[in-house]
Phi, psi and omega in degrees: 000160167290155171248156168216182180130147208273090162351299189281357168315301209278004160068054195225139171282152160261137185284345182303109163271357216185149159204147153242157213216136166231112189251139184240154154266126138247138188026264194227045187203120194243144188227100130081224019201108214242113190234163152200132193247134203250168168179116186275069167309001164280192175243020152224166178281144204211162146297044204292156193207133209213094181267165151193174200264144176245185124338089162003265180302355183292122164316052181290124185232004188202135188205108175214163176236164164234129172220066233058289173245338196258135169237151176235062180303130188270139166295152161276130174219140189315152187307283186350295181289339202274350181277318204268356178259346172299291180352309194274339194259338181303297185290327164219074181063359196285164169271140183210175192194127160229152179252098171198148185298138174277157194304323196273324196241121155262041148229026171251107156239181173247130203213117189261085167264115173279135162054086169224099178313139157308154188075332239262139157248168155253120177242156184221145203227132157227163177197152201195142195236155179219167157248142238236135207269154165284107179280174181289006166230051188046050153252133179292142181269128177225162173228099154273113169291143154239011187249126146231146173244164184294133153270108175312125197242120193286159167305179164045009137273175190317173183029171193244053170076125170300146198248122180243150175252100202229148205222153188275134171330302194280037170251312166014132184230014200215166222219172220203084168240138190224147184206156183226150169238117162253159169183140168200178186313307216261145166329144176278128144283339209167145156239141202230130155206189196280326201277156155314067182280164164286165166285142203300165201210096229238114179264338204208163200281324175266006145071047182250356170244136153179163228238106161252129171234153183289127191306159183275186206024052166306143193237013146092322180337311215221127162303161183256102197267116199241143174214111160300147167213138191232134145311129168074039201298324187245105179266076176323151200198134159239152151222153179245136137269140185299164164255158186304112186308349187252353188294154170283150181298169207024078167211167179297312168285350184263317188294175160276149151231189186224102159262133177250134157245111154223169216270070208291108165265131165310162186287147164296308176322323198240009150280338170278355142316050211255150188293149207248355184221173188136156176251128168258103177244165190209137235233097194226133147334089164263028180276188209269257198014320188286329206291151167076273169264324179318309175288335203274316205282349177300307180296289185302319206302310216300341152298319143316329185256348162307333174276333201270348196284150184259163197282168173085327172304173172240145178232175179190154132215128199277172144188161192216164173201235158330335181204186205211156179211147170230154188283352184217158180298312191212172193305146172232150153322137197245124183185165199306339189256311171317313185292318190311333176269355162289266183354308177310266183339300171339297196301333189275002198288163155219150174259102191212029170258015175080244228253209195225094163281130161237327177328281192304268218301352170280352187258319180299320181282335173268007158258042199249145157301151167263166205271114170318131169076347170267069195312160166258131172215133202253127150250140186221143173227120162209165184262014121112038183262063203237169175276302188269024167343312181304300164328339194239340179267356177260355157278341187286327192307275197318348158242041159287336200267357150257009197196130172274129179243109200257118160233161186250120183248136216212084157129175178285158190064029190275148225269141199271327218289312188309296166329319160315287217289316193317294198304306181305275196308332157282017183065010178265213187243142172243164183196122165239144206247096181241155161057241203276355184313122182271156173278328181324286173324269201305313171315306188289310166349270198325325174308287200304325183290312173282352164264347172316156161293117186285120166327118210231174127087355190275127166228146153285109179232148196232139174245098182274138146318171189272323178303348195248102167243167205255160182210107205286113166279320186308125156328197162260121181320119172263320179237143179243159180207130154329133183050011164259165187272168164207155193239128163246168157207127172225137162297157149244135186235099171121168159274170203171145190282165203294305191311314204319160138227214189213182179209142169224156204218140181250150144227189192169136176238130189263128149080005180110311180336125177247136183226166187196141188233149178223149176228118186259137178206163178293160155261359170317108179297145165312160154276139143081349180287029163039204180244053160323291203276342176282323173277338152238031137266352149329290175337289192296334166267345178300320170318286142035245171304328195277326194272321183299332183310308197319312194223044161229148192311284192295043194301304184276306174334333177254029173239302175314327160300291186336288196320311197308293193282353173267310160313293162350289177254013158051027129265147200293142167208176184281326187246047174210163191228180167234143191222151185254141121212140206303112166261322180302308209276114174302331182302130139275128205266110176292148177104214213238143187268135179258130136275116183253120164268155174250125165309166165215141174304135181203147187279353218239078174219201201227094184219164173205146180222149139294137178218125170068025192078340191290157169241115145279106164243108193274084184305109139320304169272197177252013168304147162312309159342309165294347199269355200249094189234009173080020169073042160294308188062030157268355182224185171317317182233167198200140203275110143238154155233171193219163185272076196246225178290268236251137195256158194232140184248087194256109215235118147201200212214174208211137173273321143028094211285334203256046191271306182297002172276013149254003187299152174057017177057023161259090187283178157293171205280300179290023180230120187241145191223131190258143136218163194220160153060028183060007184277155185217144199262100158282139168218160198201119172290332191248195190270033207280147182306315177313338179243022147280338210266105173258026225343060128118012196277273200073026177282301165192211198308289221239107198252150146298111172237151168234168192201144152268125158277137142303159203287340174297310192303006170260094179220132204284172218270138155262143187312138170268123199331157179271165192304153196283311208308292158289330164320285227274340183282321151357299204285335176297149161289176166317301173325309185141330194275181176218147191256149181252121175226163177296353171274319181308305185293324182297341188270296207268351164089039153231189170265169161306320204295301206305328193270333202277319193291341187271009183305177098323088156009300193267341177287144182245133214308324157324291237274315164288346171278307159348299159300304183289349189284330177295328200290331171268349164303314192256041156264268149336282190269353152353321134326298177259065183255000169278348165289275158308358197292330168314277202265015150301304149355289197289304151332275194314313170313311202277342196242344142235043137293331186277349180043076149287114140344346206211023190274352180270321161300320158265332154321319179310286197286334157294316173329263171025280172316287176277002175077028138261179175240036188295155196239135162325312178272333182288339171276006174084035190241000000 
């Protein structure tokens, strides 16, 4: 299981002092560079171990120490051995440093400094190139995770769990300097982040160049989220890169290779066209991680998108933690009584399901029949705290050819590689939801990609010089998506003149359309791109090679390849590592070796003290151990106490801005807190004097204090009004229409008489509620219109089935009504 606790409790230094961070952009490839600087202030010599989170898909392509004057660049080596050559170098006294990927994740590594002599420092260098995701508004994504969370690892699979050290942001004990270099063919509009930046810096006069840093006092709370934005972005690109001069020819590092990225756009005709069928199931996270603004919001996307469904589809919805539960046996048919009774269940959801199992219920949805004429299209929401991350994208790969998988990583640390993989091996889309990012807008994104017309029919075709052949590393393109990109990497093979060029031809038939997009590009190699583009099409085929090892009979044949090619291109895989050892130094280092973990920032965390005779135990994870909370359910982990000698405490904590609306218990209805003996639990989430005063825990952000109250001052919190917005969309129906009632007026911020006296004479009482609720959408609301856009849609569809006679008249008399100007054609009528 994981461990997590707090270092400086045990009054012990951490050697880590610093990491700096350099990040380069080109276009839509990002590279890296990682120093961390160690320094051992005890008086024996010691080890330190240092997990932390990378990129899912991330290239680890560089690994050196500097130890004083002397660098050490590390070989790529099978995991295995490189573990027994740390080992060797450990035991007889040597300095050694290892690098490898965990067995469960690949966006967990691990970084092991050996034998770091009193007084003595060390910088460790790493380096890793990834690619940059396309968001719905067209900004490049780039994530240094800096958050990990403990993951859950279910019984009975495989392997035992990453073992992380996760400590609450303002405990950190090592410092964060980050500075980014972007650059590309098309101008920088803007950098955007989650994060404090200095402000932007423009190197050139036409702005294809510049420069950002991250503001000082990073406090470790959140990964650090970079949003690019390029004039003109999707711009089909080839690039050619040269191959490595000492590498052998025709091998992947001795050829050029070619990433093409493009932009497929679709016909408008047939994007307005959005498809009326499909089983839609949708899969959501209820472990006790989910709690608190995660689960409400959870609650509002599934009303939005419950509302946005087209009639005639089939619909589910699951959810899980220890177990999984659904609101229907198999899919049912979407209509006013199905959708109403998913809603009901909805409103009731809580994150009170235990740990985060995802497997049985992805098995239980895929042994499901499929509907005739109805694709399955899967939504899944988690914050991605899972263990067996391989395990579950290799059952989504093995059930790709039915089914499209859209996921959502929902919060700070949701492991990229699970949110990736899922959507890539399911032919869908990922979107992750951090720090103020509302989920709807990105949910519904995804919503519009699965009512899209399914892409049929893709092939790649390459038009070469004759001397020159190609060789595709890159899967097979399955799925296309309006504004999104697809990445091919192909060898080149042969020779060819400075001049020459190439062609690559997409083709795809949408909606009956046969359609083809072509890109003539140079064989000329680019300048100066080192081996960006070789390294990750290493990355992309070893990836692959790995998933193939996972369900083939010739299991070490393809692990001997995987090993051949990550030595080869000094990339990183699951089963090779990377490892340094210090041969210069003659000295043999004497005594007895201390081991030091280095904390990581986590939203999670675990520690525990006696305090005042009380026993405080702090549950982290998502364990059955945590499940046992005296049915309080308020935070990621949850406070009881029981009447024994010593009264017990199962405590943790939530970063969350809506953490106090459980603080001192004052809850909501659906939330119940057995307490005695008049005592009352204040916990304070931030770093405020008030949550100094702990009596003496000093455990982490959000501390536990108790008082005696009288019993009047104990009264639970009233529900905070709901949003206007989810007001009024609530009241629509399935159909598309909205009934006019008092709830409807009380939605428009009018009484009934104001709403029933301003009708049209002529108009039928649907058909003006209708108008009106579009009218106040695109008045109002107009900021979340990637929210409504859907089921407004559907509304304009209900209204002209009905060929109401009176639709210029009520568009008149609601403006009116409501004190907007909405134009007839902007409501789409």
């Amino acid at each position: 299981m994981d461990c997590c606790g707090l270092l400086t409790l045990q009054k012990e230094p951490v050697p880590l002092k610093s990491i700096e961070v350099e990040l380069e952009v080109r276009d839509h490839v990002a590279t890296v560079v990682s120093t961390l600087n160690y320094e051992n202030k005890e008086d024996k010599p010691l080890e330190a171990v240092f997990v932390f989170p990378v990129p899912g898909d991330a290239a680890v392509c560089h690994f050196s120490a500097q130890i004083g004057q002397t660098q050490i660049v590390a070989e790529v080596k099978e995991k295995q051995k490189a573990r027994e050559e740390y080992d060797d170098a450990l035991s007889s006294g040597q300095q050694a440093f290892l690098l490898e990927e965990s067995d469960e994740s690949p966006d967990i590594f691990s970084l092991r400094v050996g034998s770091l002599p009193p007084g003595e420092s060390a910088s460790i260098r790493l380096e890793y190139v990834t690619e940059l995701a396309v968001q719905a508004d067209d900004g490049l994504r780039f994530c240094l995770p800096a958050v990990i969370n403990p993951r859950y690892q279910p019984q009975g699979s495989e392997g035992a769990g990453v073992q992380v050290m996760s400590v609450p942001a303002s405990l950190v004990p090592y410092s964060l300097s980050f500075s980014a270099r972007v650059s590309s063919p098309r101008p920088v509009s803007k950098v955007e982040s989650n994060c404090s930046l200095d402000p932007l810096q423009y190197l050139n006069t036409d702005q294809t160049q510049a420069t950002v840093k991250l503001a000082a006092g990073h406090k470790f709370d959140r990964d650090v989220e970079l949003l690019i934005y390029y004039k003109d972005a999707h711009q089909p690109t080839a690039v050619v890169e040269a191959g490595q001069a000492s590498a052998e020819p025709d091998s992947l590092m001795g050829d050029p290779v070619v990433m093409v990225s493009l932009y497929p756009e679709f016909p408008q005709s047939v994007m307005s066209s959005m498809a009326s069928c499909g089983e839609f199931v949708f899969l959501v996270d209820r472990s006790g991680s989910m709690s608190n603004t995660r689960i409400s919001s959870a609650r509002e996307t599934l009303l939005l998108l419950l509302k946005s469904l087209p009639m005639g589809c089939y619909f589910n919805i699951y959810s899980f933690g220890s177990r999984y539960e659904h609101i229907f046996p198999k899919s049912v048919e979407y209509g006013e009584k199905t959708m109403e009774e998913a809603l009901k269940k909805v409103e009731q959801m809580e994150a009170d399901l235990g740990g985060t199992e995802i497997l049985e219920p992805l098995k239980h949805i895929y042994s499901q029949p499929c509907i005739p004429t109805q694709p399955k299209q899967l939504f899944v929401f988690t914050d991605g705290e899972v263990g067996n991350t391989k395990e579950v994208i290799d059952l989504v790969k093995k059930n790709s050819g039915f089914h499209r998988c859209f996921s959502f990583g929902i919060g700070e640390g949701a492991s990229s590689a699970l949110i990736n993989g899922m959507a890539k091996e399911g032919g869908g889309h990922a979107q992750f939801i951090t720090g103020t990012d509302r989920m709807q807008p990105k949910v519904m994104q995804s919503l519009r990609f699965a009512l899209q017309p399914t892409v049929v029919d893709i092939s790649v075709t390459w038009d070469l010089p004759k001397e020159v052949s190609v060789t595709v590393l890159s899967p097979p393109i399955t799925t296309l998506f309006q504004g999104q990109r697809s990445l091919i990497y192909a060898q080149l093979t042969g020779q060819s003149s400075e001049a020459a060029e190439g062609c690559v031809t997409l083709k795809y038939s949408l909606a009956g359309h046969r359609s083809e997009n072509q890109l003539h590009f140079s064989l000329r190699p680019a300048e100066d791109s080192g081996l960006i583009v070789h390294r990750l099409a290493a990355r992309t085929l070893i990836s692959l090679l790995e998933m193939e090892a996972e369900n083939n009979q010739e299991k070490e044949e393809v692990k001997k390849k995987v090993v051949q090619l990550s030595v080869q291109s000094g990339v990183s895989s699951s089963f090779t590592a990377f490892i340094v050892v210090n041969k210069e130094n003659n000295k043999e280092i004497q005594g007895p070796l201390l081991h030091r973990d280095i904390p990581t920032a986590g939203l999670m965390r675990c520690a525990a003290t006696p305090v005042q005779g009380l026993h405080y135990n702090c549950a982290a994870d998502d364990s059955e151990e945590s499940d046992d909370d005296g049915g309080f359910g308020l935070f990621e982990g949850t406070c009881s106490y029981r009447e024994k000698t010593v009264l017990h405490y199962n405590c943790a904590t939530d970063d969350s801005e809506d953490f106090e609306d459980d603080l001192g218990f004052s809850l909501g209805p659906d939330d119940t807190c057995s307490y005695r003996a008049g005592l009352q639990y204040k916990c304070a989430t931030d770093d405020s004097e008030e949550s100094d005063d702990d009596g003496g825990f000093g455990l982490f952000k959000g501390t536990c204090s108790y008082r005696a109250l009288p019993d009047e001052e104990f009264k639970p919190a009233k529900k905070p009004p709901r949003d206007p917005l989810l007001q009024l969309v609530s009241l629509q129906k399935a159909s598309g229409c909205w009934l006019l009632d008092p709830a409807l007026a009380a939605a428009l911020g009018k009484t009934n008489e104001e709403v029933e006296k301003s009708k049209p004479e002529k108009a039928s009482s649907e058909v003006w509620a209708t108008i009106l609720a579009l009218i106040w959408l695109h008045g109002f609301k107009m900021d979340a219109k990637d929210e409504w856009e859907l089921l407004a849609a559907k509304a304009v569809s209900w209204l002209s089935a009905q060929k109401a006679p009176s639709v210029t008249e009520c568009v008149e008399a609601g403006n009116i009504l409501l004190g907007c100007s909405v134009q007839k054609t902007a409501l789409g009528l």
